[in-house]
MIMI-459445 format. One record per residue (C-alpha): residue number from 1; z, x, y. Coordinates in pm, whole numbers, plus 50000, padded with zeros to 5 digits. Layout:
num:NUM | up:Z | east:X | north:Y;
...
# end
This chain:
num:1 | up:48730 | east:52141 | north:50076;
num:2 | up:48832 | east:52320 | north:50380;
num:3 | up:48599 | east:52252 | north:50691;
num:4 | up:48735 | east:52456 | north:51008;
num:5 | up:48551 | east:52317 | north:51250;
num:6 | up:48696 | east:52023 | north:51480;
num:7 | up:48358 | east:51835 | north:51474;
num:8 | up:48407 | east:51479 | north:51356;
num:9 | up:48124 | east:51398 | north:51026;
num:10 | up:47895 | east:51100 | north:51091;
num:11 | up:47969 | east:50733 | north:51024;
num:12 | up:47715 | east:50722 | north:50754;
num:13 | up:47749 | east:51042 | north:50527;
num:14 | up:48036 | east:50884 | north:50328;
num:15 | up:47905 | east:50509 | north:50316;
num:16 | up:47761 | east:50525 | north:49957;
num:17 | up:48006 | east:50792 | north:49781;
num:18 | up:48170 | east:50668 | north:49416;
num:19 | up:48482 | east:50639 | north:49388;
num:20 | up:48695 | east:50959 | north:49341;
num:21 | up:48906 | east:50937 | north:49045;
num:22 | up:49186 | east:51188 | north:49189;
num:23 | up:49246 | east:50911 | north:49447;
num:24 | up:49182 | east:50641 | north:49198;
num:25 | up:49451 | east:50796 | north:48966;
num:26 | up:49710 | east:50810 | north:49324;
num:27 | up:49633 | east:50437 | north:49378;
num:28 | up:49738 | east:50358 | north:48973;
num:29 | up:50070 | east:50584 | north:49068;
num:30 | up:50117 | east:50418 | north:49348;
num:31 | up:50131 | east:50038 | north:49244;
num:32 | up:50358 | east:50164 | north:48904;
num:33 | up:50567 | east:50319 | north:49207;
num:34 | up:50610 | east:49939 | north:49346;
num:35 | up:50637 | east:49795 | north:49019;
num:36 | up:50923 | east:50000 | north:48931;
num:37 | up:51046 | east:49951 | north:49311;
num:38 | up:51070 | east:49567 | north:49187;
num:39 | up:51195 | east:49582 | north:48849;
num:40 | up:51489 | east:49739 | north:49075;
num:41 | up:51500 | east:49478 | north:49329;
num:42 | up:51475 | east:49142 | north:49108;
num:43 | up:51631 | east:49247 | north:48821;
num:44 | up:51913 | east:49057 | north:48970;
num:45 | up:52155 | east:49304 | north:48838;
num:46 | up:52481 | east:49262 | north:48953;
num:47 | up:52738 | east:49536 | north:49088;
num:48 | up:53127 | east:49513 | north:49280;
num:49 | up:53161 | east:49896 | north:49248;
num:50 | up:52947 | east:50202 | north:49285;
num:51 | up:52850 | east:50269 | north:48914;
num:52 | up:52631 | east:50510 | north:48749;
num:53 | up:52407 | east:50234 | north:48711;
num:54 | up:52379 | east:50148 | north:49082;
num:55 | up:52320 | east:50479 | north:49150;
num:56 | up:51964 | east:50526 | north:48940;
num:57 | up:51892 | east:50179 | north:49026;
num:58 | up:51864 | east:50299 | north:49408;
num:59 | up:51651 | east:50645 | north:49336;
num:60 | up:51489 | east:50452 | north:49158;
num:61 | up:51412 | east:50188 | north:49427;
num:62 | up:51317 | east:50454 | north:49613;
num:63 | up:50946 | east:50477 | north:49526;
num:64 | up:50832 | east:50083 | north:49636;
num:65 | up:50771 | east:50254 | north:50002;
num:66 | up:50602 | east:50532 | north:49874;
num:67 | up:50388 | east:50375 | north:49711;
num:68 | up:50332 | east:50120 | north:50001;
num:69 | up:50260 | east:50421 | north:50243;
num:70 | up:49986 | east:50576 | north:49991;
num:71 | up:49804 | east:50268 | north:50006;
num:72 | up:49709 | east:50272 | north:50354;
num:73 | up:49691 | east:50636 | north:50382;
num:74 | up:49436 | east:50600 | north:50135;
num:75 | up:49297 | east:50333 | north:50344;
num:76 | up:49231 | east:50564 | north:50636;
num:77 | up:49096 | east:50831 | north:50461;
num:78 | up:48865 | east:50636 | north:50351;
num:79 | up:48799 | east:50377 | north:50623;
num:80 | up:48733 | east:50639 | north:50897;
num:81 | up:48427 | east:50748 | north:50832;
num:82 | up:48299 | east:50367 | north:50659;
num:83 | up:48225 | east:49992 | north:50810;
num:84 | up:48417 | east:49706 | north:50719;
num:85 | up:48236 | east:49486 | north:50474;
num:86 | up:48234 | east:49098 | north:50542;
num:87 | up:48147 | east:49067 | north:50139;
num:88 | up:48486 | east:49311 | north:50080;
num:89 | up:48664 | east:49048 | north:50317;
num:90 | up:48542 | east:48748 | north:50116;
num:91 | up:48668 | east:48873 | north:49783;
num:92 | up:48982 | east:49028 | north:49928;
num:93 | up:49139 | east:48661 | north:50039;
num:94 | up:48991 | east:48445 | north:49754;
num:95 | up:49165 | east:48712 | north:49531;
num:96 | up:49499 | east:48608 | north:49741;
num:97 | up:49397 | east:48247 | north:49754;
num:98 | up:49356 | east:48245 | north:49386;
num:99 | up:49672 | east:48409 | north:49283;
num:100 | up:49879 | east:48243 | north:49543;
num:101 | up:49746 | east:47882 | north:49401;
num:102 | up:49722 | east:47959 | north:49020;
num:103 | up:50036 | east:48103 | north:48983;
num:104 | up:50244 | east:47854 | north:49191;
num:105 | up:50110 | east:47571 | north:48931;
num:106 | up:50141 | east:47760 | north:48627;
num:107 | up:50550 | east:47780 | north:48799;
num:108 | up:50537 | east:47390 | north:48830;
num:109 | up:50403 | east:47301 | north:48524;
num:110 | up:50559 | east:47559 | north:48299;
num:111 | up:50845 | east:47678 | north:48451;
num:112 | up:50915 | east:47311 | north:48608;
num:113 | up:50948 | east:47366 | north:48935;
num:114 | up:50972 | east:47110 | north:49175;
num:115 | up:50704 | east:47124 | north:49422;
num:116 | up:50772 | east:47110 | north:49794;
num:117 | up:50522 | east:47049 | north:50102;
num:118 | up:50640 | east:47357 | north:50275;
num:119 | up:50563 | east:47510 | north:49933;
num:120 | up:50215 | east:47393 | north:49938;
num:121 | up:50132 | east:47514 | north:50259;
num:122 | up:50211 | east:47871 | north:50175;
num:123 | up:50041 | east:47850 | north:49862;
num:124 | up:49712 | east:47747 | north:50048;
num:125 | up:49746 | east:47968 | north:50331;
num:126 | up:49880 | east:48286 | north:50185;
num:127 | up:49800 | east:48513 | north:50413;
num:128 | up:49881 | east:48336 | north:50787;
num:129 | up:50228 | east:48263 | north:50620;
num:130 | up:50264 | east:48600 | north:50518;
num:131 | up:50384 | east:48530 | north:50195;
num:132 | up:50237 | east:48838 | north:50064;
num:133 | up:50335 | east:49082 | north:50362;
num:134 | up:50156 | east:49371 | north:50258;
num:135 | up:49829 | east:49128 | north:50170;
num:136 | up:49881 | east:49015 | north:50561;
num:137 | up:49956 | east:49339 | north:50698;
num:138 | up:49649 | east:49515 | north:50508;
num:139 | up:49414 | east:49268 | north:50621;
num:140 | up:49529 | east:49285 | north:50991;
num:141 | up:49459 | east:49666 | north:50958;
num:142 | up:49128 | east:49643 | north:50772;
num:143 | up:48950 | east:49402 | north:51008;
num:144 | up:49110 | east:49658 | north:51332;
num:145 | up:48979 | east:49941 | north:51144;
num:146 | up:48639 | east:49958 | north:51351;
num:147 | up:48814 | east:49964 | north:51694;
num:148 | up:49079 | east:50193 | north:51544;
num:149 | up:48778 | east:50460 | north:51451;
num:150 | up:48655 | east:50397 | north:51821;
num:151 | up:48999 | east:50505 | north:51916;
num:152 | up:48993 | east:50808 | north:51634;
num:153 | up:48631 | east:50912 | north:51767;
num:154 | up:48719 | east:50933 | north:52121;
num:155 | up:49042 | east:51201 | north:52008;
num:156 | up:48982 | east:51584 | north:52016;
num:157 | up:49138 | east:51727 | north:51719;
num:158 | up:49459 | east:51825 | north:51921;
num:159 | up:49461 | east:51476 | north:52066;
num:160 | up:49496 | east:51349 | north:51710;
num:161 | up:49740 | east:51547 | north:51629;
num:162 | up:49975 | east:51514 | north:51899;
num:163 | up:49972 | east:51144 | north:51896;
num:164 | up:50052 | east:51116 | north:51485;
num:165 | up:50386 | east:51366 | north:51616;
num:166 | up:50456 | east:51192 | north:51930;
num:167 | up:50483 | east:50871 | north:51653;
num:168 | up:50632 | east:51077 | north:51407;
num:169 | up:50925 | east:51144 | north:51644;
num:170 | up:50982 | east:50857 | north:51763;
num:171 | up:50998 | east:50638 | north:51439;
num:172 | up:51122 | east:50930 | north:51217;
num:173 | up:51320 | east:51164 | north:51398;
num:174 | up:51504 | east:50932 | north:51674;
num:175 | up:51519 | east:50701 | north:51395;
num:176 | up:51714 | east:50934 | north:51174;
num:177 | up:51987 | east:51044 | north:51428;
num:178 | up:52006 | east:50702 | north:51648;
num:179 | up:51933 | east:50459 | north:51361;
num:180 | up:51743 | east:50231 | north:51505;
num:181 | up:51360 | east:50170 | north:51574;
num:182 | up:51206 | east:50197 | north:51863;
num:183 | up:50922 | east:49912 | north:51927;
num:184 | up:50871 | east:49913 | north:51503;
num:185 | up:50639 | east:49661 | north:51370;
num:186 | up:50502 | east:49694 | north:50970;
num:187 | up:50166 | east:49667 | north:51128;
num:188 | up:50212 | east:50001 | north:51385;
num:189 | up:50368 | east:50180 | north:51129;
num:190 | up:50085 | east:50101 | north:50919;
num:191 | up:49820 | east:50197 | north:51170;
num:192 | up:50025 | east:50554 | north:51241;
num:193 | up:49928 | east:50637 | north:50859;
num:194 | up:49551 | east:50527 | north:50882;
num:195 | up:49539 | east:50813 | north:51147;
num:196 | up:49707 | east:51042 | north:50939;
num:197 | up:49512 | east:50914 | north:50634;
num:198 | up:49210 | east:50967 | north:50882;
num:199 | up:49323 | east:51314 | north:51025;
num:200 | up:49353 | east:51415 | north:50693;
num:201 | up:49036 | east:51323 | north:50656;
num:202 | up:48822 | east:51451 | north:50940;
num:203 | up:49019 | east:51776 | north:50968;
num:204 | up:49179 | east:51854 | north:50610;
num:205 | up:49458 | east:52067 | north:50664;
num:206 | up:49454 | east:52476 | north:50579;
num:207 | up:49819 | east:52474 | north:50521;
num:208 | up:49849 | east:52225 | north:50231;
num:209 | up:49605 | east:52323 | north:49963;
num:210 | up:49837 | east:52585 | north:49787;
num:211 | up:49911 | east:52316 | north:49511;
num:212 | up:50185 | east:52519 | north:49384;
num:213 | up:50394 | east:52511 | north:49730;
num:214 | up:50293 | east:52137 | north:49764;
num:215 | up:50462 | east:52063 | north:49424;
num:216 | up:50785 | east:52260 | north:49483;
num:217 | up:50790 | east:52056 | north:49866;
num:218 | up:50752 | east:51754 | north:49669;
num:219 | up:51027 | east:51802 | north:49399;
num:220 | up:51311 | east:51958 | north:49702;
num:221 | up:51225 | east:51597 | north:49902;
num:222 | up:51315 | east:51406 | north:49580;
num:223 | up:51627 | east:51583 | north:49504;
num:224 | up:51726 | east:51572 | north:49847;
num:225 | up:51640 | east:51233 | north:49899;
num:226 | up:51884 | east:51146 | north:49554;
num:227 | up:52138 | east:51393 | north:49756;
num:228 | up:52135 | east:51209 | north:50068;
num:229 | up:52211 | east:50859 | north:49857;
num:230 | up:52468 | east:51035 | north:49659;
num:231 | up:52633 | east:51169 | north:49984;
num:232 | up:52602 | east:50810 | north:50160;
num:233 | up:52729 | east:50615 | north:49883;
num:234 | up:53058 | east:50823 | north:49858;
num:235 | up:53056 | east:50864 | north:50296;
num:236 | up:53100 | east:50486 | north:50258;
num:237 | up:53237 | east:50280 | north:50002;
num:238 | up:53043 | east:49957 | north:50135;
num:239 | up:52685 | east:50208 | north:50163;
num:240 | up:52548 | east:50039 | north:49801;
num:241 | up:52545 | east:49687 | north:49943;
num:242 | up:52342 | east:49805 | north:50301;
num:243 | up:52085 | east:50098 | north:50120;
num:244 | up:51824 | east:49956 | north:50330;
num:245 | up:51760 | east:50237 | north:50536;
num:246 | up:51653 | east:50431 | north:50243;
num:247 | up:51369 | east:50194 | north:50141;
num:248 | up:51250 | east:50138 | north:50479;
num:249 | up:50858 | east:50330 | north:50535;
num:250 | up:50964 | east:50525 | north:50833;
num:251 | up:51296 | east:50710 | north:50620;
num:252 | up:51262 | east:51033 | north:50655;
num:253 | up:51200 | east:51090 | north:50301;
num:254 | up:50985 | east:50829 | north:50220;
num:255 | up:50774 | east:50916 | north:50476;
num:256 | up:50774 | east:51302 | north:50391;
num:257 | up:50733 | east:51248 | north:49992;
num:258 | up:50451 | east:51015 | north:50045;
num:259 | up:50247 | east:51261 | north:50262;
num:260 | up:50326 | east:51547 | north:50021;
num:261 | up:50204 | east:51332 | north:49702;
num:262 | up:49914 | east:51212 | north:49893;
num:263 | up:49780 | east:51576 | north:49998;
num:264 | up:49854 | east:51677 | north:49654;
num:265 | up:49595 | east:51428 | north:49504;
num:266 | up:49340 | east:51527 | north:49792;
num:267 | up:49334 | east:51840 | north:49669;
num:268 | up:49325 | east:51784 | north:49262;
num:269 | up:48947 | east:51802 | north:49146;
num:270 | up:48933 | east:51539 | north:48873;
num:271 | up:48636 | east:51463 | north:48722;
num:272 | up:48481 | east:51132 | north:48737;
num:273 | up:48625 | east:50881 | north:48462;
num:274 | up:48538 | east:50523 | north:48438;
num:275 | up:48865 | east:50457 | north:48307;
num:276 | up:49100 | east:50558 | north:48597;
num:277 | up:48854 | east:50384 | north:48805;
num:278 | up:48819 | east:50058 | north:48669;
num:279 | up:49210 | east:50088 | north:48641;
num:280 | up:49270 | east:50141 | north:49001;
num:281 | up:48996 | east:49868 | north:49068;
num:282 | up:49291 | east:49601 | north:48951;
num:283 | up:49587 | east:49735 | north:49119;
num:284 | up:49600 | east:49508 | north:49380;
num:285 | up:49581 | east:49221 | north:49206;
num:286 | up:49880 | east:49377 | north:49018;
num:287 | up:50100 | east:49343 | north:49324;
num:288 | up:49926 | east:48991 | north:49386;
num:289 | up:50124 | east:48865 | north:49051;
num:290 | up:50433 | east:49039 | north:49020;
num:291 | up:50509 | east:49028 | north:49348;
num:292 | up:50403 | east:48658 | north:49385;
num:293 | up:50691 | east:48461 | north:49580;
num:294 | up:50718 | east:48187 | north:49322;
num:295 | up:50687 | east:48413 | north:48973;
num:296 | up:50884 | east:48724 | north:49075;
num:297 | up:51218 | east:48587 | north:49025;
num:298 | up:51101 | east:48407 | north:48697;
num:299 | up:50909 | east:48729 | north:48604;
num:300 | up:51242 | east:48962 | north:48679;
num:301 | up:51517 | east:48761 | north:48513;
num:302 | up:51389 | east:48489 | north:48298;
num:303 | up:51073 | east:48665 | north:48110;
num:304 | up:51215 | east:49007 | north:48160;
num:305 | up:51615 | east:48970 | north:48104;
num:306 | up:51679 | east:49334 | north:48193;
num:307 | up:52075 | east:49262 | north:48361;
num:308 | up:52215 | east:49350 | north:48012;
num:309 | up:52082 | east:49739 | north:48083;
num:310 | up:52237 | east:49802 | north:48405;
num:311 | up:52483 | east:50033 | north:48260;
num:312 | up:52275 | east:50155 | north:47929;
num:313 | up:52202 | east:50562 | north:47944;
num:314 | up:51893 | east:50415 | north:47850;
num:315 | up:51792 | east:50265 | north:48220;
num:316 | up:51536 | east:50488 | north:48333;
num:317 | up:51343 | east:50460 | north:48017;
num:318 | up:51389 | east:50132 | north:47997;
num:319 | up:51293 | east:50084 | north:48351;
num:320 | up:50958 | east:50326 | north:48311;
num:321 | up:50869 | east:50132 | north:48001;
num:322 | up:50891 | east:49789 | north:48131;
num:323 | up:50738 | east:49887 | north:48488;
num:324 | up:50433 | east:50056 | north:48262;
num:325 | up:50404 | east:49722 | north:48102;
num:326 | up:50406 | east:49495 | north:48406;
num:327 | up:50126 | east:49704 | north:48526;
num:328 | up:49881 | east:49730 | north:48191;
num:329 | up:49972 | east:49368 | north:48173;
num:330 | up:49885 | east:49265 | north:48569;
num:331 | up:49547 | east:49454 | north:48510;
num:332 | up:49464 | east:49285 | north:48237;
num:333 | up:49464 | east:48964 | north:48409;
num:334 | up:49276 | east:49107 | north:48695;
num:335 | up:49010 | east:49255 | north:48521;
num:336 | up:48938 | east:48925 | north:48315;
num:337 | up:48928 | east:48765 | north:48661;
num:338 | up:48694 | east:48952 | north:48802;
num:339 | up:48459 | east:48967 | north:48503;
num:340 | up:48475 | east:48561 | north:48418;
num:341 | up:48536 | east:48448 | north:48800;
num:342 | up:48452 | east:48662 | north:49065;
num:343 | up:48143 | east:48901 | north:48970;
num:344 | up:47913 | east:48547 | north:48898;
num:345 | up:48122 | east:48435 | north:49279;
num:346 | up:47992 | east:48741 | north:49417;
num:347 | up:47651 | east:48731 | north:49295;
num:348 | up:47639 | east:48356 | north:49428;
num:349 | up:47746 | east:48500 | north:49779;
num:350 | up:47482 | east:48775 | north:49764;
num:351 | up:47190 | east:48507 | north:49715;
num:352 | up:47343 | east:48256 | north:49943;
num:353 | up:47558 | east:48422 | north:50175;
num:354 | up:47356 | east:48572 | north:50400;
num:355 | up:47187 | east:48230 | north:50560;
num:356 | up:47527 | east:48100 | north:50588;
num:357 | up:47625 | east:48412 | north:50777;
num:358 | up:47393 | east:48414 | north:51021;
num:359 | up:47557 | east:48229 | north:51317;
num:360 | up:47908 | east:48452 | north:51236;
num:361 | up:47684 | east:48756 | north:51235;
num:362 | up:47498 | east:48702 | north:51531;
num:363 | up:47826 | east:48585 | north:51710;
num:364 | up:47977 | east:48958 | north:51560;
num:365 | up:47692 | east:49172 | north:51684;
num:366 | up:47708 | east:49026 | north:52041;
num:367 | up:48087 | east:49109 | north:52041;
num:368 | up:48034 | east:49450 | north:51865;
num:369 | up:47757 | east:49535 | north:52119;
num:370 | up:47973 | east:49408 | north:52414;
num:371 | up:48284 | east:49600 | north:52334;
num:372 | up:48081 | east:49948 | north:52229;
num:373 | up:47699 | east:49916 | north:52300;
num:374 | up:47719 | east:49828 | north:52618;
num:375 | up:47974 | east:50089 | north:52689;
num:376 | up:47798 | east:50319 | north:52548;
num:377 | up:47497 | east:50278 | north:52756;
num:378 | up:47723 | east:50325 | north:53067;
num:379 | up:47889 | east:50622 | north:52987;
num:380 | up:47557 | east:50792 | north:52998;
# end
């Protein structure tokens, strides 16, 4: 596990590796995370007063980001030392094209809702309307991924290192004493944890393998994270109505528990099980229906009525249970999907695809070679 040298491991040695079910398993934590974050949000409970309800409502909320910052942590760990797949590109937006258009007709004809033209054009461009902002934002970060390695490649291991704390400081630490962020964007954010999914990666830290230390880290951030909301809410009467600081990515605590979790997994040795994989194979299209624009409120308060628990001692069962469910339930549907609809898509693609993808390919390699070939060549 531990390599000590700084030299960076060729493009190709991880191109053909199965999946590893310890990340796998972090991925199917990671979207029940979300789920949960969302039974919080659109459960449309209501609150005038800081309850006991409230208050394990918004620890509970807390995980949504987490889960959020896993995803594309995993992403760079991952994505550093691969290529981005045009075939992977394909099936990532007709799985958002699909859900976005399927679901917003089963709303019109089931749930009667009227249908609107500024409707329709979200539903048929999903991701330029950003209607799924972590669909858009993923994508953005997927297709920069080969220019991003570039950048990676050309980095010394201190280099690296320096420029995830220089962006750690800035959106973390100035964040958390002058509350407010300093040339923030989703999408940098997003790229700062593909280098430290990537550093992670290329240069797996010495420090963080005592699994033991890495669990007590993990439980003192969650209690202190609870703390900090317990001490804000009574600071400030009108604190439960603004919480948003806690659920943004670059919260101290967010950001601290989901590096912790994440090097915990690294470091688990779980052996290979079809089940977690196949599992994890559906989570996004998990987040592509619950978190759909036109079900989620429907889904929330209508199918799941869950207001009349706000105050129950039975909440965070409750809230487990029903988040558990959304997510079997999501995967289901996914998994049908891709067995009935898009594995005989796919294998269409594979016979056909290529002579349609000439010209794009040929107009890709002349850019690639442009941009690094060429530069290449120069340098030497």
């Amino acid at each position: 596990m531990i390599d000590t040298s700084d030299k960076i491991p060729s493009l190709a040695a991880s191109n053909n590796q199965s999946r590893q079910s310890n990340i796998e398993l972090l991925r199917i934590i990671s979207m029940f995370l979300i789920c949960l974050h969302h039974f919080c949000l659109f459960s449309d409970f209501q609150w005038t007063s800081m309850t006991p309800g409230l208050y394990t409502v918004q620890c509970l909320s807390l995980g949504g980001k987490i889960g959020v910052s896993i995803f594309i942590m995993i992403t760079g760990y991952f994505m550093v030392n691969q290529r981005i797949s045009g075939k992977k590109v394909i099936r990532f937006y007709l799985q958002v094209l699909f859900y976005s258009i399927c679901i917003y007709f089963i709303a019109v004809y089931a749930f009667h809702q009227e249908p609107g033209t500024d409707d329709l054009r979200t539903v048929f461009m999903p991701i330029s309307s950003n209607s799924y902002w972590f669909a858009t934002t993923y994508l953005m970060i997927y297709l920069s991924s080969p220019f991003i390695n570039i950048f990676i490649r050309a980095l010394s291991k201190e280099q690296h290192f320096l420029l995830i704390f220089l962006s750690v400081s800035i959106w973390i630490i100035w964040y958390l004493y002058n509350v407010g962020n300093i040339n923030y964007s989703e999408y940098v954010w997003m790229f700062l944890l593909y280098m430290i999914g990537a550093y992670i990666r290329l240069y797996p830290p010495q420090r963080f393998t005592r699994q033991t230390v890495n669990l007590i880290c993990l439980i003192l951030l969650i209690v202190s994270a609870c703390m900090a909301l317990s001490v804000c809410n009574s600071a400030n009467k009108s604190f439960y109505t603004d919480a948003a600081y806690f659920f943004n990515m670059n919260n101290f605590f967010i950001f601290s528990i989901s590096l912790i979790l994440f090097l915990i997994f690294v470091n688990i040795r779980i052996p290979y099980s079809k089940i977690i994989n196949t599992l994890a194979s559906a989570t996004f299209g998990v987040y592509l229906i619950h978190e759909n624009p036109t079900l989620r409120s429907v889904c929330w308060t209508k199918i799941i009525h869950s207001v009349s628990m706000q105050e129950s001692p039975l909440l965070i069962p409750y809230a487990i249970g029903i988040s558990l469910l959304v997510l079997l339930a999501c995967s289901s549907i996914d998994l049908i999907r891709k067995f009935l609809l898009e594995k005989p898509l796919m294998k269409i693609i594979d016979k056909y695809g290529s002579s349609i993808a000439v010209p794009f390919i040929h107009i890709w390699n002349e850019i690639w070679h442009k941009i690094y070939i060429d530069k290449s060549d120069a340098s030497k």
